[in-house]
Every structure is written in structure tokens, then in C-alpha cells.
C-alpha positions as CSV (number, residue, x, y, z in Angstrom):
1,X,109.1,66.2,28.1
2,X,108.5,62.6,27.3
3,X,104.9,62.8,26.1
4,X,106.3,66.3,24.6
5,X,108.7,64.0,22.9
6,X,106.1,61.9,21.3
7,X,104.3,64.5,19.3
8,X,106.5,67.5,18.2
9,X,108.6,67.9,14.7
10,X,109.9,70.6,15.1
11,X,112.3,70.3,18.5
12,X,116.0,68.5,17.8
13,X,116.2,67.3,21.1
14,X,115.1,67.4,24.9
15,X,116.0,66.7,28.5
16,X,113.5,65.7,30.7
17,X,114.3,66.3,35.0
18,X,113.0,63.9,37.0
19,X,109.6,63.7,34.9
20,X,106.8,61.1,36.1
21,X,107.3,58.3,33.9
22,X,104.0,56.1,34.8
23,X,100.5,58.8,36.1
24,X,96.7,57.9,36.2
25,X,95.7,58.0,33.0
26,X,92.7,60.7,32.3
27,X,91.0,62.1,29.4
28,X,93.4,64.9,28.9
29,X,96.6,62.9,29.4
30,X,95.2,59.8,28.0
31,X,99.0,58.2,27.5
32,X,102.3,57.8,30.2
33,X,105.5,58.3,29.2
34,X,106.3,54.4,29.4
35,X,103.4,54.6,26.7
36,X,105.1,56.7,24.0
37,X,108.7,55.7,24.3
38,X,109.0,53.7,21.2
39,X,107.6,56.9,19.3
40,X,109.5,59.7,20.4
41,X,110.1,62.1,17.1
42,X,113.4,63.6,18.9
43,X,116.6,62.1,21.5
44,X,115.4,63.1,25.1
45,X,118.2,63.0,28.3
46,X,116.5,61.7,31.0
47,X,118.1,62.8,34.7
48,X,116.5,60.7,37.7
49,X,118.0,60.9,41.5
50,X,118.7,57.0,42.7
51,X,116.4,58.4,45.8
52,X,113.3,59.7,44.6
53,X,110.7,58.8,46.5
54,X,108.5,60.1,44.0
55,X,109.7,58.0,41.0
56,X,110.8,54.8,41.8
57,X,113.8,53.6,40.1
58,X,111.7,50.7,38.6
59,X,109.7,53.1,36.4
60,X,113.2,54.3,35.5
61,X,114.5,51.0,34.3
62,X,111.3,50.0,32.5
63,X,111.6,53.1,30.2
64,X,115.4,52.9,29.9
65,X,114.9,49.2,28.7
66,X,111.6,50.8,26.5
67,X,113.7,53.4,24.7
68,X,115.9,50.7,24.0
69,X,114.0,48.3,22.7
70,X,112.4,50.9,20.7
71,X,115.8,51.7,18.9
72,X,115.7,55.1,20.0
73,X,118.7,57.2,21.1
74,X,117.8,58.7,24.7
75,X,119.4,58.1,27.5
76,X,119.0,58.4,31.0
77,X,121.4,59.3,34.0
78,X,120.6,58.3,37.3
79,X,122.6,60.1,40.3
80,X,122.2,57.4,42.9
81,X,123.0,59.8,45.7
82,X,120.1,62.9,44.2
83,X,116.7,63.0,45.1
84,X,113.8,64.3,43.5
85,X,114.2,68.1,42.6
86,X,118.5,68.1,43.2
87,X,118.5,70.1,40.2
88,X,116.3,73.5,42.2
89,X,119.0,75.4,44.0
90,X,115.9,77.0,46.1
91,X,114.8,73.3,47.7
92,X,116.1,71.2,50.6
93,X,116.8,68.3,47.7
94,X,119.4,70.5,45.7
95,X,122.5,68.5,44.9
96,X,125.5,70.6,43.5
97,X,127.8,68.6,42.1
98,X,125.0,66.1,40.8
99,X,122.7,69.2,39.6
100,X,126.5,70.8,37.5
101,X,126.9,67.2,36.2
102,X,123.2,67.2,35.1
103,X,123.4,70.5,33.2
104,X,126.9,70.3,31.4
105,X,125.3,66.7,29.7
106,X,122.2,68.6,29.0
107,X,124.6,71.2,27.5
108,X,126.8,68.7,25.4
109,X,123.4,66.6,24.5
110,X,121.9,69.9,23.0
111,X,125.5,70.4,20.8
112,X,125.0,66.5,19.7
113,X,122.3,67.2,18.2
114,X,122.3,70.6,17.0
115,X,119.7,72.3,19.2
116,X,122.4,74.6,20.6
């Protein structure tokens, strides 16, 4: 959703779930997220599990402390207690009350800014 972000007019805002935030760079995907974060055409709502082993909560940080230096008005929630995936009711990582939480924000972030 970040990179997504970075390049669409079109879209009022955007929730990214646990997204990779830094990646190899390649020829297709040439940019990270950390990368485009001070050009993102549309608010994102970023949702990141305190215990992702995928995604360490330093990546988080960097962007959070990106998007604000950037001005911009995405935010992102950490659940300290989620780990990667606690939104997918189908996998070992699902966390209920963290994944509810998650999705009513989503909900109210999509009303903020009249994409819903």
C-alpha cells in the first residue's frame, strides 16, 4: 500500500497490514516504502504487530518518524502483543481483539477521509 500510496490520484486514503517497509531493491520494485514516504499522494493507516519477526519494529519507527518529517498525515498502530498476519482469522498468528481494533480504525480512517 505504501509504494501504492506514492503514485495513485485517484484513491482518498489507504491502510496498509503489516506491509514490508524496507525489501531488496530490483528493477521492478526499484523504491522501499521508507523511500516514498515523504511523497505519498493519499493518508495511509499503517497496522504493525510489536512481534513480527518479519518486520522489525525499527523499520516501523524509521517510517513513522519519515511520514512525519514529511508532513504527511498517516499514522501507524502498533499492537505490541500481534504478530505478523493477527489480522487472518485462518492462521496460527490471528489476534481477535487486536485484529477488531485494527479494522474499526481502518473503518473510521476511511469516513475521515471520505473514502467510505
Amino acid at each position: 500500500m505504501w509504494l501504492y500510496a506514492a503514485h495513485a490520484n485517484r484513491v482518498k486514503a489507504g491502510a496498509a497490514w503489516y506491509g514490508q517497509l524496507l525489501h531488496p531493491t530490483t528493477e521492478f520494485r526499484p523504491k522501499t516504502s521508507l523511500d516514498v514516504a515523504g511523497s505519498l499522494k493519499f493518508p495511509v493507516l499503517g497496522f504493525y504487530g510489536g512481534k513480527d519477526a518479519g518486520i522489525p519494529l525499527e523499520q516501523v519507527e524509521a517510517m513513522r518518524k519519515a511520514l512525519k518529517a514529511a508532513g504527511s498525515p498517516s499514522e501507524i498502530i502498533v499492537y505490541p502483543d500481534a504478530q505478523h498476519g493477527f489480522n487472518a482469522d485462518y492462521r496460527p498468528s490471528y489476534n481477535e481483539a487486536d485484529a477488531k481494533d485494527a479494522w474499526r480504525r481502518m473503518l473510521d480512517w476511511f469516513k475521515k477521509y471520505g473514502a467510505a
